[in-house]
FIKOLBA-857014 format. One line per 8 residues: number of its first residue (from 1); their letters; for each residue x, y, z of N, C-alpha, C. Coordinates in steps of 0.02 Angstrom, whole numbers, always signed. Atoms other than C-alpha are relative to their C-alpha. Layout:
REM FIKOLBA-857014
NUM = A = X Y Z X Y Z X Y Z ~ ...
***
This chain:
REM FIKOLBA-857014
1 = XXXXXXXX = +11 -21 +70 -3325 -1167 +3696 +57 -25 -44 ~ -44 +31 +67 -3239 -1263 +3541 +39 +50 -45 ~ -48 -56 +62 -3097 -1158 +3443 -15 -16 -56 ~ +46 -10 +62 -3172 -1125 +3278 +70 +7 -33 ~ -47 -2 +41 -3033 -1125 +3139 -43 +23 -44 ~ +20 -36 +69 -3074 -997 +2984 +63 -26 -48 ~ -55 +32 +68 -2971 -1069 +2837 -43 -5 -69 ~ +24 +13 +84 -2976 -1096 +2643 -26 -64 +19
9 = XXXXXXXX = +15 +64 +11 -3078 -1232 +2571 +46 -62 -30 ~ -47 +47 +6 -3002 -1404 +2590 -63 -51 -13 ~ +28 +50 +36 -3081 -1563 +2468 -62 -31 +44 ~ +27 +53 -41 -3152 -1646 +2629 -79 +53 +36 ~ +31 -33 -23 -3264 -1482 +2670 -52 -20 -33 ~ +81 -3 +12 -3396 -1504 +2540 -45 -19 +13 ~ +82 +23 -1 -3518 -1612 +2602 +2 +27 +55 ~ +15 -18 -43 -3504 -1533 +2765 -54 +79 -9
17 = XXXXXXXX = +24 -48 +32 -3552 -1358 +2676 -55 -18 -19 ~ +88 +3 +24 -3701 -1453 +2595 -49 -23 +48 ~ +36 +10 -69 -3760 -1512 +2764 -14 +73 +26 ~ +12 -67 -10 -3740 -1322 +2827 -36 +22 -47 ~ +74 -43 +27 -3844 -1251 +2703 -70 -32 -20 ~ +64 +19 -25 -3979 -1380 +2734 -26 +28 +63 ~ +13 -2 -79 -3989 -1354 +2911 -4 +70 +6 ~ +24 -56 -6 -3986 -1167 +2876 -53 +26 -44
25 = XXXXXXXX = +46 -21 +39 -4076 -1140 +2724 -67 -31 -33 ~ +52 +61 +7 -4188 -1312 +2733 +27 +37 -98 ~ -33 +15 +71 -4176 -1304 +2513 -24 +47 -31 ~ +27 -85 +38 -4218 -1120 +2486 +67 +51 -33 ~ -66 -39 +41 -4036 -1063 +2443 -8 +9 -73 ~ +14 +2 +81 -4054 -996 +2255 +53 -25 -33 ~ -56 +18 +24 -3881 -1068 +2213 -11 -70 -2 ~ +6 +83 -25 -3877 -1258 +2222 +56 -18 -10
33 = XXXXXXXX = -43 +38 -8 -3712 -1273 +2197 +41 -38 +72 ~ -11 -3 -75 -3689 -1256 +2403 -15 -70 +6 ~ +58 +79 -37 -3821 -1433 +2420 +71 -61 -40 ~ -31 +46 +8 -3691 -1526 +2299 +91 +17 +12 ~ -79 +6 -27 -3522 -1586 +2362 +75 +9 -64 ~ -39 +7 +85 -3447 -1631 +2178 +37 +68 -20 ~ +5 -67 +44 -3488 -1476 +2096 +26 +56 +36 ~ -47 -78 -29 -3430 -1359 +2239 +63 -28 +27
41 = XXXXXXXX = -86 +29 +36 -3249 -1475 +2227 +18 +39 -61 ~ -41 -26 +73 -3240 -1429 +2050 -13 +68 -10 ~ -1 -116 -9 -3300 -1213 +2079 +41 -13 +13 ~ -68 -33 +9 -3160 -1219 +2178 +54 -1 -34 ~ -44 -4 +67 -3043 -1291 +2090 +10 +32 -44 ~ -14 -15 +64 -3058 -1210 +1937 -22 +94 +44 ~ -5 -54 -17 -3066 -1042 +2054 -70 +63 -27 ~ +89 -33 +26 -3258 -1013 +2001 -29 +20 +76
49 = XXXXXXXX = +28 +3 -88 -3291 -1017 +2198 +68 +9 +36 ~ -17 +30 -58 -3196 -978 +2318 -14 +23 +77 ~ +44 +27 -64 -3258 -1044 +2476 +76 +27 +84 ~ -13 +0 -50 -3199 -991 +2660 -41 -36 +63 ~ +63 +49 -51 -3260 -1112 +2803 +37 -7 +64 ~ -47 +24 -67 -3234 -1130 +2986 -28 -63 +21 ~ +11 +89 -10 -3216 -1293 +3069 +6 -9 +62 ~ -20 +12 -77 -3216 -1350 +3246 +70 -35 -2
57 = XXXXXXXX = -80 +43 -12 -3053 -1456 +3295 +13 -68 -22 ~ +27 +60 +44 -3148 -1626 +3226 -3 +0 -81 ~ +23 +10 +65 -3177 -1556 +3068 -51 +14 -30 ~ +79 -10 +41 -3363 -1517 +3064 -7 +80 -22 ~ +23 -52 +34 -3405 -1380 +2954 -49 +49 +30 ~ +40 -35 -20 -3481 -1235 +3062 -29 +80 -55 ~ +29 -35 +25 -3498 -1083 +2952 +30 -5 -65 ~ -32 -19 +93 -3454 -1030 +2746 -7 +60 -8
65 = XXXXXXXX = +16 -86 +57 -3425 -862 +2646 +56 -33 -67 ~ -9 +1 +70 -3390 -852 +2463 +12 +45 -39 ~ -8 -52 +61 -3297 -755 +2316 -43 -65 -54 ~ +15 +28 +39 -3396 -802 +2182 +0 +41 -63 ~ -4 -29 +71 -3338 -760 +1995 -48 +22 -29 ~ +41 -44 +60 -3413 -651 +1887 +6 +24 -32 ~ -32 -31 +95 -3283 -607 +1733 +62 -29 +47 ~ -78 +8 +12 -3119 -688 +1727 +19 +46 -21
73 = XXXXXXXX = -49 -43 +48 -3054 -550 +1610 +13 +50 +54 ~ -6 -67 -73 -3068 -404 +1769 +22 -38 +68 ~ -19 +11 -50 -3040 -531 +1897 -77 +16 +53 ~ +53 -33 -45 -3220 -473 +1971 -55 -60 +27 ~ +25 +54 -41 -3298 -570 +2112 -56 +14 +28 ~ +79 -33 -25 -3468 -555 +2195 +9 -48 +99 ~ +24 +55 -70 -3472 -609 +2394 -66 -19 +10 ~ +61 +84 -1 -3600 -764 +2432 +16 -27 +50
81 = XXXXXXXX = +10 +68 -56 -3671 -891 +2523 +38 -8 +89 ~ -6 +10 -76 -3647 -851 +2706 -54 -15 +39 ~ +66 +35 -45 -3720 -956 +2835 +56 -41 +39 ~ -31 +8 -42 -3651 -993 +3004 -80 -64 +55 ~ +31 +54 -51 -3726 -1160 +3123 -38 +49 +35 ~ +33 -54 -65 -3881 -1097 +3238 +39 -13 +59 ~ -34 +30 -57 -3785 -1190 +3386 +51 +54 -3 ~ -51 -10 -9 -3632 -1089 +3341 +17 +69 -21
89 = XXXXXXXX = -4 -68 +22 -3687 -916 +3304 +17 +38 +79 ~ +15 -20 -41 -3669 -768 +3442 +110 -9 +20 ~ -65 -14 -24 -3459 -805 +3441 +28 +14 -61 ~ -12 -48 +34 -3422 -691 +3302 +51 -54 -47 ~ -42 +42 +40 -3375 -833 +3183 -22 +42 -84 ~ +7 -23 +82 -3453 -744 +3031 +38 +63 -25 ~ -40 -59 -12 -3357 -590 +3062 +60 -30 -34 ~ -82 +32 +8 -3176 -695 +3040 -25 -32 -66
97 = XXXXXXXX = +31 +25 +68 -3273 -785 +2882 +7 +69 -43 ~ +28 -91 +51 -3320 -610 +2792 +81 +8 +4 ~ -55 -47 -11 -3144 -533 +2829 +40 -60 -40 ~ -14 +42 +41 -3073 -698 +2769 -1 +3 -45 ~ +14 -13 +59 -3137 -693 +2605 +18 +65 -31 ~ -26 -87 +25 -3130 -500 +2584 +82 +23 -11 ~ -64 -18 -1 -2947 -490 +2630 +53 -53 +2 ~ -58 +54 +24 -2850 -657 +2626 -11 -32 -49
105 = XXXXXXXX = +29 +50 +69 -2962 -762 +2496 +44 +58 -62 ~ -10 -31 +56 -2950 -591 +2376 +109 +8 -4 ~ -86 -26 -1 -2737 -562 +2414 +23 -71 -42 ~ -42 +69 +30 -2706 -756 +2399 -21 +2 -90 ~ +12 +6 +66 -2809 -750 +2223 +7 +36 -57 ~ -20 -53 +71 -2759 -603 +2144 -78 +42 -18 ~ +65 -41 +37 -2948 -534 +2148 -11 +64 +6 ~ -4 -86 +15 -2960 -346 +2097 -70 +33 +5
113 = XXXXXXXX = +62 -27 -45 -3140 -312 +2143 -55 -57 +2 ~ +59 +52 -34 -3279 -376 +2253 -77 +33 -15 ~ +61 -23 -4 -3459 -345 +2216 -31 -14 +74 ~ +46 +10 -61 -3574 -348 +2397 -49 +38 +0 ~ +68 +14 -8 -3749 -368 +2421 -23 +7 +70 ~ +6 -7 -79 -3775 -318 +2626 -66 -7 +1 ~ +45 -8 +7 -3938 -377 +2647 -19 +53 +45 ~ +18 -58 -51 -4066 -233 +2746 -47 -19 +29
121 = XXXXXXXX = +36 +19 -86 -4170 -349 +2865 +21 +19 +56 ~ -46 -27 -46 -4022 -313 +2975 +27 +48 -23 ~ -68 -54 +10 -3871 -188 +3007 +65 -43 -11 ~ -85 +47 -15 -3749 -328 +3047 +42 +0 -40 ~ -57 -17 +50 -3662 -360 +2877 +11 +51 -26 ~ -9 -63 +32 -3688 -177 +2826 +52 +20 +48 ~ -38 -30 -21 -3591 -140 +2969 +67 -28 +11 ~ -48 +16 +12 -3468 -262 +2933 +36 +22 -56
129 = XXXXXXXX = -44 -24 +86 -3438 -213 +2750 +36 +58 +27 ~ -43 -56 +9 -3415 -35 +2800 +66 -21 +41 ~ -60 +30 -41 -3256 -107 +2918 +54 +2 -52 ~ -39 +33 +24 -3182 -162 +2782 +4 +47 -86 ~ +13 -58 +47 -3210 -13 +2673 -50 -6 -78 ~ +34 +20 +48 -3352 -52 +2564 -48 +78 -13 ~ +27 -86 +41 -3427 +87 +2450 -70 -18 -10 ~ +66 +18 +18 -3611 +91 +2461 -12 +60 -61
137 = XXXXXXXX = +16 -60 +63 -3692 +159 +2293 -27 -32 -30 ~ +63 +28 +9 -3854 +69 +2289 -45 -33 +40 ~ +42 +43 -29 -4013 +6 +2344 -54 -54 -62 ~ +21 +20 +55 -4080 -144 +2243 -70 -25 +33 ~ +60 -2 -61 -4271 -144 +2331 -15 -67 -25 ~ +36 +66 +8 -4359 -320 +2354 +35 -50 -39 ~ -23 +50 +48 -4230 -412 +2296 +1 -70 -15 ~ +1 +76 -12 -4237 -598 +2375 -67 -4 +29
145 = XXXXXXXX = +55 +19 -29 -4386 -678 +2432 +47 +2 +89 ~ -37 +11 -95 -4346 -674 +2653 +17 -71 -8 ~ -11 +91 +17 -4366 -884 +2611 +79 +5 -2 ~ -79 +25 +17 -4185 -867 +2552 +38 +0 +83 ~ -32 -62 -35 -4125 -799 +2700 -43 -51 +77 ~ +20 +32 -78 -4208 -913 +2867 -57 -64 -53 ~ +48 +66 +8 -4307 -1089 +2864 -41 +26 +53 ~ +44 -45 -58 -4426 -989 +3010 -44 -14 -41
153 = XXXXXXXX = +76 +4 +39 -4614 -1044 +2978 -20 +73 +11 ~ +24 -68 -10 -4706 -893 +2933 +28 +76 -19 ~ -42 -48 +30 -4569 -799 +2853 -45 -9 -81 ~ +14 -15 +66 -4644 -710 +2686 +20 +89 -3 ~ -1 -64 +13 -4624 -548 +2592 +87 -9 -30 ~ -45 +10 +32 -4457 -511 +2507 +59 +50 +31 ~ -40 -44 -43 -4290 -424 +2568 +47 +43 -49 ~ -53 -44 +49 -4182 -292 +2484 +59 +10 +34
161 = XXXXXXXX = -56 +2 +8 -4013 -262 +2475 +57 +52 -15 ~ -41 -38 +33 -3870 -148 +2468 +28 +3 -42 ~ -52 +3 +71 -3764 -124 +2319 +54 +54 +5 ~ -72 -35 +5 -3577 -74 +2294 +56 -60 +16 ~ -52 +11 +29 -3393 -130 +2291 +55 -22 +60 ~ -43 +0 -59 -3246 -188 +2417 +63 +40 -34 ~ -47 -3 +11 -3092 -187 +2305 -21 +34 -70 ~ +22 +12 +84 -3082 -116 +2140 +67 +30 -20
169 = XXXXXXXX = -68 +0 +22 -2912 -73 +2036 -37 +59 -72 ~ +29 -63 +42 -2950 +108 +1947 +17 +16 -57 ~ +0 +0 +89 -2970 +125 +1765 -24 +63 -10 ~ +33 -81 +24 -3010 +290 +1682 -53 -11 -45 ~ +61 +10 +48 -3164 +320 +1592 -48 +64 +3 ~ +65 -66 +26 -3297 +435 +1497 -50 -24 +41 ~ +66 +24 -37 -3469 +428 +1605 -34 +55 -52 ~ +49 -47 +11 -3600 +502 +1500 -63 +5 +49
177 = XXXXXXXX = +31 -11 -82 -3703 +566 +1639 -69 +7 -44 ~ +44 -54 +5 -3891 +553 +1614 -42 +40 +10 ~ +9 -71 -42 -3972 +714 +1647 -71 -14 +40 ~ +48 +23 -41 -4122 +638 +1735 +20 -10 +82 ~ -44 +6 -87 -3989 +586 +1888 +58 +23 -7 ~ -57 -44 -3 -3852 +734 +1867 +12 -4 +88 ~ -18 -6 -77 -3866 +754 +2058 +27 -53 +38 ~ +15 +85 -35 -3915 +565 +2122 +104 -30 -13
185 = XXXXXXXX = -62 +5 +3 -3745 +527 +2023 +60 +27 +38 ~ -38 -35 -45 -3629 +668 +2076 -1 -27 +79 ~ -4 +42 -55 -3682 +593 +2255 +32 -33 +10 ~ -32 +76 +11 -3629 +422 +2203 +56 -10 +8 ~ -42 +1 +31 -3483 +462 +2136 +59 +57 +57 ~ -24 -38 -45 -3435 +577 +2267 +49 -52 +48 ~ -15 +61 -50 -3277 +498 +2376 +21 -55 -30 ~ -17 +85 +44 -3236 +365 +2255 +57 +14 -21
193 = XXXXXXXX = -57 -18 -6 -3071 +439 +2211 +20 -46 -70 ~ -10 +30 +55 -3085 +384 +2035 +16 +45 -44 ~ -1 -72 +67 -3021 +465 +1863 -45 -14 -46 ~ +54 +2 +46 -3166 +514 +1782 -36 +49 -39 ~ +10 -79 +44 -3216 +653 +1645 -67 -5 +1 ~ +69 +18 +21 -3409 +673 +1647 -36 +50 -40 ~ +24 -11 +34 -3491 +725 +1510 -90 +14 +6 ~ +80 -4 -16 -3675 +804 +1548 -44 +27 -80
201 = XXXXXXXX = +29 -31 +59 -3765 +798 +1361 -58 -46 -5 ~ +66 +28 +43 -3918 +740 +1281 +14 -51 -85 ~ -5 +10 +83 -3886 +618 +1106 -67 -51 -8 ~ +57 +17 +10 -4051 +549 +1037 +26 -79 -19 ~ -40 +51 +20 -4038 +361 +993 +3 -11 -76 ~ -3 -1 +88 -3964 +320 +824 -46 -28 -43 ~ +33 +10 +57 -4037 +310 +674 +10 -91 -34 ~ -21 +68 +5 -3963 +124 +643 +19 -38 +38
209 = XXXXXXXX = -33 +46 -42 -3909 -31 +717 -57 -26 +34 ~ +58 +30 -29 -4006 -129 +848 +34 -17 +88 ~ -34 +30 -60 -3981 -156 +1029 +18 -74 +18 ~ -27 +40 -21 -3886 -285 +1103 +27 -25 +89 ~ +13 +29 -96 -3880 -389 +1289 -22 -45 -14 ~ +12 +62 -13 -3924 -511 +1369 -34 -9 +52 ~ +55 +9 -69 -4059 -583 +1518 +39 -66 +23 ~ +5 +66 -74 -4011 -699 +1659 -65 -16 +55
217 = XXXXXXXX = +52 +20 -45 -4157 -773 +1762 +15 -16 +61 ~ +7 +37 -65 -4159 -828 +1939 -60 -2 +19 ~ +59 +26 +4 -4296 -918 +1947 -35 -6 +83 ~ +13 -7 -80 -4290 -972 +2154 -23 +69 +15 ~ +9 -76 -43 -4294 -772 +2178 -18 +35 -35 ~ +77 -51 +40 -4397 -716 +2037 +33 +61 -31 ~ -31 -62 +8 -4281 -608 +1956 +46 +16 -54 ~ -31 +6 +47 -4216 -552 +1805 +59 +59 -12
225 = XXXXXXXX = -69 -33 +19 -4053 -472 +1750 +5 +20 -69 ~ -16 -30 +66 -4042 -379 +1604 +93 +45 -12 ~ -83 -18 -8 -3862 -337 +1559 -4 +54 -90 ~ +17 -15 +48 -3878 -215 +1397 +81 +45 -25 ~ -75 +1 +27 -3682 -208 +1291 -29 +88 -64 ~ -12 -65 +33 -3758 -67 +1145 -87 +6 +10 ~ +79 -34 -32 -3915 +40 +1144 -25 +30 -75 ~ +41 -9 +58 -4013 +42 +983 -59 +21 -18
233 = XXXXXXXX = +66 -31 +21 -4145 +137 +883 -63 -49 +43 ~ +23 +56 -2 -4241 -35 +935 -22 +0 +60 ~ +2 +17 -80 -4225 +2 +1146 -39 -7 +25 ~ +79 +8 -39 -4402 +42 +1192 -36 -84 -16 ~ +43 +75 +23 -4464 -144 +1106 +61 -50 +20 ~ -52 +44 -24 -4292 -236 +1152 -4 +8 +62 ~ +30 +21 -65 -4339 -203 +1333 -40 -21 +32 ~ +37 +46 -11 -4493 -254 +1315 -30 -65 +2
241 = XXXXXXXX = -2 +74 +37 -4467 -395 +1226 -1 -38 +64 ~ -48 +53 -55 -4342 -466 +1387 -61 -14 +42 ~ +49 +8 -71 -4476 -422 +1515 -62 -28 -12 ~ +53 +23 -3 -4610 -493 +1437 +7 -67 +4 ~ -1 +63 -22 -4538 -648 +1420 +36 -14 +66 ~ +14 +3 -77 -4480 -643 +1590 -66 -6 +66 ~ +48 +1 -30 -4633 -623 +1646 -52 -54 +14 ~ +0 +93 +20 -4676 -785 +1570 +10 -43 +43
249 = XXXXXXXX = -49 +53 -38 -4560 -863 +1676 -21 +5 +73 ~ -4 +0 -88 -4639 -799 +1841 +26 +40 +26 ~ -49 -66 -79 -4512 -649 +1895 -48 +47 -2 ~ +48 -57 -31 -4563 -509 +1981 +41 +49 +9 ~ -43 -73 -1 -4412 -391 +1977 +68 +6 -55 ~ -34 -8 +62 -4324 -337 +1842 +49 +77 +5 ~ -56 -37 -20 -4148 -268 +1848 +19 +43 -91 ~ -30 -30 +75 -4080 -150 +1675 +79 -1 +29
257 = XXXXXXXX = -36 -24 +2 -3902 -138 +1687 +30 +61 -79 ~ -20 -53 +55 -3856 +34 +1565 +78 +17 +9 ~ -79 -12 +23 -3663 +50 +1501 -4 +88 +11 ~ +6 -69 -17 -3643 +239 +1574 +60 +42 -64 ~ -55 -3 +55 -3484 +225 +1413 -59 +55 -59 ~ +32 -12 +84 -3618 +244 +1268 -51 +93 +26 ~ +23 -80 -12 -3680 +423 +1237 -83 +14 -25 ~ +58 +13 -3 -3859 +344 +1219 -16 -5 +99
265 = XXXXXXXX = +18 +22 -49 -3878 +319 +1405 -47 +43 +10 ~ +85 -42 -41 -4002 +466 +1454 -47 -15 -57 ~ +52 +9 +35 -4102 +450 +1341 -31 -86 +5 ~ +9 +99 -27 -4095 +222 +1368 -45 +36 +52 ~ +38 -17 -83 -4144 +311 +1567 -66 +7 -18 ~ +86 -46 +7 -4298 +415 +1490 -44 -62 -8 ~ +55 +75 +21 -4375 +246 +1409 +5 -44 +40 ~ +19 +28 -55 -4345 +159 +1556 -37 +20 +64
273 = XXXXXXXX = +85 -46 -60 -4450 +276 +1683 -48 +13 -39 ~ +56 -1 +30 -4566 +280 +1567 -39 -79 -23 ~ +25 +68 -13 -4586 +93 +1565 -19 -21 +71 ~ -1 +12 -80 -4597 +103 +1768 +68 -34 +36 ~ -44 +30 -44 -4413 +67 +1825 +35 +68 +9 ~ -16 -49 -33 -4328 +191 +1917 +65 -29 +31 ~ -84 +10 -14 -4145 +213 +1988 +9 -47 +56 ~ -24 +41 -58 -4061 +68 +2080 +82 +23 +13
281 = XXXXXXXX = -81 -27 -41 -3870 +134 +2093 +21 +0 -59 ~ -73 +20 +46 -3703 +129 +1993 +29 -36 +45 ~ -53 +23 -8 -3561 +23 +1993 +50 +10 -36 ~ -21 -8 +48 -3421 +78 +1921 +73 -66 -3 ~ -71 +52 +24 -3295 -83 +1914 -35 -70 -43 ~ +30 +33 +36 -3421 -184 +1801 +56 -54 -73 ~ -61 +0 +38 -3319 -273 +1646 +0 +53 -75 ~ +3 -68 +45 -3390 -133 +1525 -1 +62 +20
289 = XXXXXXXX = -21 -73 -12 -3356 -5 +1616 -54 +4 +78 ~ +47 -11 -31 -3471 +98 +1736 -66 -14 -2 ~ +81 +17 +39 -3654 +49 +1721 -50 +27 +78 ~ +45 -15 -68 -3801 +115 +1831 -64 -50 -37 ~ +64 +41 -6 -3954 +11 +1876 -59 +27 +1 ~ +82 -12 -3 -4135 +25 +1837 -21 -49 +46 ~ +41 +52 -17 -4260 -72 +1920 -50 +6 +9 ~ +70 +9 +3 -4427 -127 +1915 -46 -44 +60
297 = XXXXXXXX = +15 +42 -51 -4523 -210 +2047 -88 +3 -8 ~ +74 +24 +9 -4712 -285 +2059 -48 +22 +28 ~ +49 -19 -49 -4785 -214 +2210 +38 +46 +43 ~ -31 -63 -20 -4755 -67 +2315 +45 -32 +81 ~ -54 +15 -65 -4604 -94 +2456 -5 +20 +54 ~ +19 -33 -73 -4611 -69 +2643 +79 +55 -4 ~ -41 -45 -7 -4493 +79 +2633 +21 -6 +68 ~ -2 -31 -87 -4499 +112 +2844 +40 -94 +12
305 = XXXXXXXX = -33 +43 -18 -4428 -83 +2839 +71 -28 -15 ~ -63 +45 +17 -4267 -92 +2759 +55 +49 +53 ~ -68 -29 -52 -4137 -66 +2889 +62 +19 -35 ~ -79 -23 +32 -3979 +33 +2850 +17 +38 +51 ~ -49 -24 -65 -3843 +64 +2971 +44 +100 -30 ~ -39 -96 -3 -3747 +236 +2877 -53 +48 -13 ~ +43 -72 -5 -3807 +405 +2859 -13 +2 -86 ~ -4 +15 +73 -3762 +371 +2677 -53 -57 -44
313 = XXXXXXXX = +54 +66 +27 -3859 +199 +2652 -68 +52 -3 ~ +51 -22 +4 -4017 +304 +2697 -3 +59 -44 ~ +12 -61 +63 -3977 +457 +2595 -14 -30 -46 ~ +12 +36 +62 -3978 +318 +2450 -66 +1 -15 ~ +30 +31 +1 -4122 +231 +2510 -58 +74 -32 ~ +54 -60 +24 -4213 +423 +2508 -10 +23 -64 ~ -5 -16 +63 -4153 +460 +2337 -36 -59 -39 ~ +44 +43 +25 -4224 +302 +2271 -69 -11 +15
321 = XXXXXXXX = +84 +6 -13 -4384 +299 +2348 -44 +50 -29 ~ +52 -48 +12 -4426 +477 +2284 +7 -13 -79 ~ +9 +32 +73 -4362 +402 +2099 -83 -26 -14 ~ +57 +25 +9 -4483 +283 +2123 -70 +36 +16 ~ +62 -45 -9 -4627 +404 +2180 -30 +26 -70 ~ -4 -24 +62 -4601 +506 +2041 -18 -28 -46 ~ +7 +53 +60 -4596 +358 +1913 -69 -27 -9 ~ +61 +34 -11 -4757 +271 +1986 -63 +58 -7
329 = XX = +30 -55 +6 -4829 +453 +1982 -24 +29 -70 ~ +6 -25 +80 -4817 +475 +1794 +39 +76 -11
***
């Protein structure tokens, strides 16, 4: 067996990386910066990517993991793109990759929190994150097509995902809690060892102004991102607006992020279960603060299939599924 070297990315890695995520993902990866060599030179560089890769003793590129930016101003990173050789799986090279990234990539770069995504086909990376002390405090259901995720003929249907945090650097903050998920929250929030005053009220939305956000698409995985900065008289038709033209476009699951800051949020919640999206988690190291997730999805989810390794992942998964009951229930 060949000694595997885990190390930072060095100039000469990229095309080996875009060979690895052919050979693993044939050209279903939703990123494409992985397929070109150029472009994932200049992520890293400019510290938009950074890439962890192990290498045999020749040089060939056996596996990758990834911080991948997502606000300069917080320093906040999202882990990506892991994919380890079929030849060269089974000697715990993705293990030394993950831990890599999590704890030498983020020290060497100065990064102050990690977003992670554990998918729930498996336990494996769920039971890596928790290792490494990762805070679960979400389930985001049906999130990737399985396609992303194996070149296997005969793979269909879509896979969901954990949600929560590795690192995060604690800021104080108002949460207006709202009263739809007083409990679900408290849960959440339970254990997080954060300073946080929460405020449990009702304010109707104002009389002026207009909401404001923004939509991201991912088109490969059918999926839209709503990111929403203020919450205006306007909210019930400014959400519909996004999703209709999303819908346009082909997605099939539609994310709200709600600023938990503004003292519109329960009431934002009410008009979103009443549009059919129901609770996907909080995060609270976002760059506006805390924000909890809605989400919407197309068709009803195999609940009994998403694997989760803690006692905690499944308390989530239960709390969200009876959201969604409820929601789809009227």
């Amino acid at each position: 067996m060949q000694e595997i070297e885990v190390d930072f990315f060095r100039t000469e890695d990229a095309a080996g990386i875009a060979r690895l995520f052919h050979q693993v993902y044939g050209a279903g990866y939703p990123i494409g910066t992985y397929y070109l060599p150029d472009q994932l030179i200049e992520e890293n560089a400019a510290g938009r990517i950074i890439s962890s890769v192990a290498r045999t003793p020749a040089g060939e590129v056996v596996g990758h993991d990834a911080l991948v930016l997502l606000d300069s101003s917080t320093h906040l990173y999202e882990n990506a793109a892991g994919a380890v050789l079929p030849g060269f799986r089974g000697q715990r090279i993705f293990p030394r990759l993950f831990k890599h990234s999590i704890v030498d990539a983020s020290k060497r770069f100065g990064v102050e929190a990690i977003l992670g995504e554990p998918v729930c086909s498996h336990i494996h990376v769920q039971k890596m994150c928790l290792e490494l002390d990762f805070k679960e405090l979400g389930l985001e259901v049906d999130l990737m097509p399985a396609t992303a995720y194996t070149t296997e003929p005969g793979t269909f249907g879509r896979v969901s995902v954990l949600l929560g945090y590795f690192l995060h650097k604690p800021r104080a903050q108002t949460v207006q809690v709202p009263l739809t998920y007083r409990d679900e929250l408290e849960y959440l929030y339970a254990g997080l060892e954060l300073e946080r005053t929460f405020v449990h009220s009702r304010s109707e939305l104002p009389m002026e102004g207009s909401s404001q956000g923004s939509m991201n698409l991912f088109d490969m995985a059918q999926v839209a991102r709503i990111g929403i900065d203020c919450i205006g008289p306007d909210f019930d038709s400014f959400i519909s607006n996004f999703e209709g033209d999303a819908r346009e476009r082909g997605m099939e699951v539609f994310h709200v992020w709600l600023p938990l800051a503004s003292p519109f949020a329960s009431e934002a919640t009410d008009i979103l279960r009443r549009q059919g999206y129901f609770l996907g988690g909080m995060l609270p190291c976002l760059p506006n603060g805390d924000s909890l997730l809605m989400q919407k999805i197309s068709q009803e989810p195999d609940w009994e299939a998403i694997a989760l390794y803690s006692e905690r992942a499944r308390t989530i998964r239960e709390m969200i599924r009876r959201d969604w009951k409820h929601v789809i229930q009227g």
